[in-house]
Structure formats: C-alpha cells, structure tokens
MARBA-3410 file (N, C-alpha, C, O; in Angstrom, 1 decimal):
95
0.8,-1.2,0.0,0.0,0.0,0.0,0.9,1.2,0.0,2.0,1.1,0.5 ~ 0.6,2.2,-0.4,1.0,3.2,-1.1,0.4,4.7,0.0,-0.5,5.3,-0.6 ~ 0.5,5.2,1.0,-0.4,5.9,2.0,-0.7,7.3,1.0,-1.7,8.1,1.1 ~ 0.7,7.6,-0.4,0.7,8.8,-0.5,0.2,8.9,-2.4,0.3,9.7,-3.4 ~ -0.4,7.8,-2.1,-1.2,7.2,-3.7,-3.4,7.9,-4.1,-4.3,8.1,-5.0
-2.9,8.0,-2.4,-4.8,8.3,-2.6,-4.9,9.9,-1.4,-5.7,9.9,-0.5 ~ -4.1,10.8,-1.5,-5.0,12.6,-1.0,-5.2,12.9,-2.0,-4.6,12.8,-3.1 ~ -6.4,13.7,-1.5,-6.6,14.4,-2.1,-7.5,15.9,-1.3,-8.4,15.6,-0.5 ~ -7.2,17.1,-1.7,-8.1,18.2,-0.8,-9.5,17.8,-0.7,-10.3,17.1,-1.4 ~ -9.5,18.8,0.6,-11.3,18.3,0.6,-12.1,18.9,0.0,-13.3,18.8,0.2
-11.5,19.9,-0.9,-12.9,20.1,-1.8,-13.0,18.7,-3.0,-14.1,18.4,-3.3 ~ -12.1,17.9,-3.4,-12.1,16.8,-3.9,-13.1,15.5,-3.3,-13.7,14.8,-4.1 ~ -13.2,15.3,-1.9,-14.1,15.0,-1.5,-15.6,15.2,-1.7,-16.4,14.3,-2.0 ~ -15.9,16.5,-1.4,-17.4,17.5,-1.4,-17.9,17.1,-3.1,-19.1,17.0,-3.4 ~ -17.0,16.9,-4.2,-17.1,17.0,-5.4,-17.3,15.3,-5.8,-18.3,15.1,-6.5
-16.5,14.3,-5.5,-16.9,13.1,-5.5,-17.1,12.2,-4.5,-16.8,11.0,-4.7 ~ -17.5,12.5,-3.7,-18.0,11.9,-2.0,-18.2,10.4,-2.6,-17.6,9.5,-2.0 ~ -18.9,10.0,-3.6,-19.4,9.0,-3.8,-18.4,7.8,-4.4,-18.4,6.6,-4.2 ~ -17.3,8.5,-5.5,-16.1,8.0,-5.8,-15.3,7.6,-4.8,-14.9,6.5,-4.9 ~ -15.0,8.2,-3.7,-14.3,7.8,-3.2,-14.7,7.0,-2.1,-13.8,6.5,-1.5
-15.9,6.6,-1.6,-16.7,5.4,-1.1,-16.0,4.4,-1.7,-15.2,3.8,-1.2 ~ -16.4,4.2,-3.4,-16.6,2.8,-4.1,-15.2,2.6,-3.9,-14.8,1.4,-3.7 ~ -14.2,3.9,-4.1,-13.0,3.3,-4.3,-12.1,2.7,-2.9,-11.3,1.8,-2.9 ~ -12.5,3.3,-1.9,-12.1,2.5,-0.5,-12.3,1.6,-0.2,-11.5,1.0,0.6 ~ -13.4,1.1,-0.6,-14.3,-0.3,-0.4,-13.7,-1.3,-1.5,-13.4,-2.5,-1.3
-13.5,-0.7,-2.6,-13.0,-1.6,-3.4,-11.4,-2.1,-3.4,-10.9,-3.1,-3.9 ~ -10.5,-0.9,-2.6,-9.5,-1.2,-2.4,-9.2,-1.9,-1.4,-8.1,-2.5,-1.4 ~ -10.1,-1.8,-0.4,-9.2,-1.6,1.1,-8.4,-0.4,1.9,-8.2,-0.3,3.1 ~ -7.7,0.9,0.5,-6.9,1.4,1.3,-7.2,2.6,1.8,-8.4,2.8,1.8 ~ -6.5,3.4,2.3,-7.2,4.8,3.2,-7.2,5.3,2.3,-6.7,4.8,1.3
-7.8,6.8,2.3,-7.8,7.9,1.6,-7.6,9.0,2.6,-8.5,9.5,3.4 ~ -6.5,9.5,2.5,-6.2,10.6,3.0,-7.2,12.2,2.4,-7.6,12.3,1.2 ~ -7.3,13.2,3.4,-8.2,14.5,2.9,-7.5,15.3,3.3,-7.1,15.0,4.4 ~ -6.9,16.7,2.8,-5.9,17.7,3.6,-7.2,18.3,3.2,-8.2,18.1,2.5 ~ -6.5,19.6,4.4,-6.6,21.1,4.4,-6.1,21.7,4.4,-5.1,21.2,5.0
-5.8,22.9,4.0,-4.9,24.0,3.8,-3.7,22.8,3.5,-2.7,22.7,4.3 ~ -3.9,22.1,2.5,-2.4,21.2,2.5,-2.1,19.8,3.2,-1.8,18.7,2.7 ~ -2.2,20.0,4.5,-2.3,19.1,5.3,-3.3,18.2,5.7,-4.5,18.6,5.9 ~ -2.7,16.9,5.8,-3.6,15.6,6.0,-4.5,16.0,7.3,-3.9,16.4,8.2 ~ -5.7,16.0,7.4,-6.7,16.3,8.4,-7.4,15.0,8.6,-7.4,14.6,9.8
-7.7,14.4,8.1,-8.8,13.1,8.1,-8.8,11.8,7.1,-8.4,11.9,6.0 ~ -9.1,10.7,7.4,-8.7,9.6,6.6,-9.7,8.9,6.7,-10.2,8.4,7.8 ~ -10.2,8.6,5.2,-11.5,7.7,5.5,-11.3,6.6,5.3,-10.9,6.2,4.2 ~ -11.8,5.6,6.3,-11.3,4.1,5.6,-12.6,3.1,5.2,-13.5,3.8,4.9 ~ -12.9,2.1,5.1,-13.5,1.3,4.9,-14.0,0.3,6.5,-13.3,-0.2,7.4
-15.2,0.2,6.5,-15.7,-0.5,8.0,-14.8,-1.7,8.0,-14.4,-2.1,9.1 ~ -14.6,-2.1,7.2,-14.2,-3.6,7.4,-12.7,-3.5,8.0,-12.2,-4.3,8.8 ~ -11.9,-2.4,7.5,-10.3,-2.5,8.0,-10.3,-1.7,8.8,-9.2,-1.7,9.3 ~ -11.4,-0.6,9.4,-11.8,0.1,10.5,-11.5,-1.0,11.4,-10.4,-1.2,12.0 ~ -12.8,-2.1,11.4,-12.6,-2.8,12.4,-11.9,-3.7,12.8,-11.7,-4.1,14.0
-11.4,-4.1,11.5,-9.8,-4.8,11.8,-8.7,-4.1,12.7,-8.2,-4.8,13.5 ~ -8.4,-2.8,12.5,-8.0,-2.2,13.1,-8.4,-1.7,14.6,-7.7,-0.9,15.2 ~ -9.4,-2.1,15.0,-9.7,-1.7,16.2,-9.6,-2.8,16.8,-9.4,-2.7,18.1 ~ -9.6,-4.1,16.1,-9.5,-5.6,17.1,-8.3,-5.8,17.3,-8.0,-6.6,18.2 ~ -7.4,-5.1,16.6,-6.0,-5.3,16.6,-5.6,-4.2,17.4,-4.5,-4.5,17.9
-6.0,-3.3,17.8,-5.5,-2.2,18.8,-6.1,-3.0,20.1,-5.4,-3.0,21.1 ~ -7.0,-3.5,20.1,-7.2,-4.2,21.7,-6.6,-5.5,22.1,-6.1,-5.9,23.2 ~ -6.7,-6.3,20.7,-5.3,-7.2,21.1,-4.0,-6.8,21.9,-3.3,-7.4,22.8 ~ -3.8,-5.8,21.3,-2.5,-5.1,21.3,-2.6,-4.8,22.8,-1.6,-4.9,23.6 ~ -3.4,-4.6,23.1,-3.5,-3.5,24.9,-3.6,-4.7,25.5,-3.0,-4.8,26.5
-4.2,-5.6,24.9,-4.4,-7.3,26.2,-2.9,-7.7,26.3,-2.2,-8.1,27.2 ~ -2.9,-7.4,25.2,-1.0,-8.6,25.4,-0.1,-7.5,25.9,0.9,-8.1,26.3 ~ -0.1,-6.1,26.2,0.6,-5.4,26.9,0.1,-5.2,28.5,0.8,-5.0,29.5 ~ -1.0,-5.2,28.5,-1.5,-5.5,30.3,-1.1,-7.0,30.7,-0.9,-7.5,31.9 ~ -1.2,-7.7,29.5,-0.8,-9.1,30.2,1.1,-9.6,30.9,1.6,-10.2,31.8
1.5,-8.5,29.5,3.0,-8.1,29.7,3.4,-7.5,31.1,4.4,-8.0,31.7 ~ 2.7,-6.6,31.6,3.2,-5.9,32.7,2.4,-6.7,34.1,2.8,-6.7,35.3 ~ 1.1,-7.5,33.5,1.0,-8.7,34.8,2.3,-9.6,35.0,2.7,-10.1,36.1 ~ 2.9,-9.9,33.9,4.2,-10.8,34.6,5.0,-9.9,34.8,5.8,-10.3,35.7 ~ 5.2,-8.9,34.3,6.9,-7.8,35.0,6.3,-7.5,36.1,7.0,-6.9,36.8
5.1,-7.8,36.7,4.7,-6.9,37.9,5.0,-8.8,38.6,5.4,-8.7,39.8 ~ 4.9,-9.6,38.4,4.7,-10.7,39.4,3.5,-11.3,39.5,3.4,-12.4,40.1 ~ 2.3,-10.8,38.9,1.2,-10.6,39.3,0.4,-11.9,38.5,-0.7,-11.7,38.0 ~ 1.0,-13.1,38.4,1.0,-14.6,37.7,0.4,-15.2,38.5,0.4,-15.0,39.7 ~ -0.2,-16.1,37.9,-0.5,-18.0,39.0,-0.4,-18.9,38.0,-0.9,-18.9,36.9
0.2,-19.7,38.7,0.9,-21.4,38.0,-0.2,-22.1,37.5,-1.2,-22.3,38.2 ~ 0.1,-22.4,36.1,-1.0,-23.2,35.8,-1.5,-24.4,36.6,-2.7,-24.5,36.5 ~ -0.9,-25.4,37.4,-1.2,-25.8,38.6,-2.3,-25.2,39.4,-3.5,-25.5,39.5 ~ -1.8,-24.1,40.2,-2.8,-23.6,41.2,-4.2,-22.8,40.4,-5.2,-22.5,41.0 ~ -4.0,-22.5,39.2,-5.2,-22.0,38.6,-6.2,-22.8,38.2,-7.4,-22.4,38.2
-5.8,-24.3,37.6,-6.5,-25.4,37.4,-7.2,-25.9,38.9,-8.4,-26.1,38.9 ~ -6.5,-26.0,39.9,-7.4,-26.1,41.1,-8.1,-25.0,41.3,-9.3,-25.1,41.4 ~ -7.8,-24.3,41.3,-8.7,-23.1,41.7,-10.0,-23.0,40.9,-11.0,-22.6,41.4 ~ -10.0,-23.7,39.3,-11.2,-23.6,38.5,-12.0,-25.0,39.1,-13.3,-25.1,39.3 ~ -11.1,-25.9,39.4,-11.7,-27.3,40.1,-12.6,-26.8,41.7,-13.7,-27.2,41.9
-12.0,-26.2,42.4,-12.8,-26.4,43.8,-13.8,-25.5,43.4,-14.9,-26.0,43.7 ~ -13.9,-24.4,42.7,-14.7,-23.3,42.0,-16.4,-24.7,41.7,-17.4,-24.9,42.4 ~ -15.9,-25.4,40.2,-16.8,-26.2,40.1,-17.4,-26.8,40.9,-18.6,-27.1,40.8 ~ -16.1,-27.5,42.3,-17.2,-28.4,43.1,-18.0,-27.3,44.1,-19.0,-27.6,44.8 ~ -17.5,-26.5,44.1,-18.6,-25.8,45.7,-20.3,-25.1,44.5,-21.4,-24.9,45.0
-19.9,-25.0,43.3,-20.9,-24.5,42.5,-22.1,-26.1,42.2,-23.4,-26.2,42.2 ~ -21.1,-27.2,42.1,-21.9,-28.3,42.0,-22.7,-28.9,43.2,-23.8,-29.5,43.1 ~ -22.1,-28.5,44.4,-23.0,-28.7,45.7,-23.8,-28.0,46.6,-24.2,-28.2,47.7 ~ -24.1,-26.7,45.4,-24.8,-25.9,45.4,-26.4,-26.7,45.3,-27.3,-26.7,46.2 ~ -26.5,-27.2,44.4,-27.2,-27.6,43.2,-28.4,-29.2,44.1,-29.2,-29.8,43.4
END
C-alpha cells in the first residue's frame, strides 16, 4: 500500500464523495483528505476500520498481560487449574 497514492483536498471529496466510497471499499486502502495542504482526516472502509480496532485491543491485552508478569502478578498453571476445580465443586453442591 501506497499511503501517499490516494490525497486528495477536501474540496475533492465535497465534489466526488461517492467515488471515493466505491474506491475504499474496493480497495481496502485509506484515503487521505488535507486542508490547507495538510492531512486532516482519513477515511477508511468498515471492514479495515474494524480490523484495526481488534488489533489495537489485542495489542492492549498482550501489553496489560506483559506488565502482569513484570509486575509478578501470575498463577501457575497448577494452582489455577485447582482453583477452577474447587470453584466447580462448591458451585456443583450448590445444586
């Protein structure tokens, strides 16, 4: 992908709003919009929108998970397996 293949000013947009739907969609890639020159806004397509947003929370899980082990803050697969075991039995003699 090419980032500096698709600006264009935003009166370019106002003028083919609709072009540049079919063309994001059919690409996949961003479309950058300046003003006064500069990049202001980027429109993308829902689908790599939300690609992009599953991947930014991935991202935050595996970095909070990162800093649960620099912090210590673990349990052994051992004591977690029991812990889901006595969990089940006190929920089973509930019952």
């Amino acid at each position: 992908m090419n980032p500096l293949k698709h600006i264009q000013a935003v009166s370019f947009l106002a003028t083919n709003t609709s072009d540049v739907i079919k063309q994001v969609q059919a690409t996949r890639e961003p479309f950058m919009i300046t003003v006064d020159g500069k990049i202001q806004v980027v429109v993308q397509d829902i689908l790599s929108y939300q690609r992009t947003r599953d991947q930014i929370a991935l991202l935050k899980m595996l970095a909070l998970g990162q800093k649960a082990i620099e912090d210590g803050n673990v349990t052994d697969h051992e004591d977690f397996f029991a812990e889901l075991e006595a969990e089940d039995e006190e929920v089973g003699s509930e019952d």
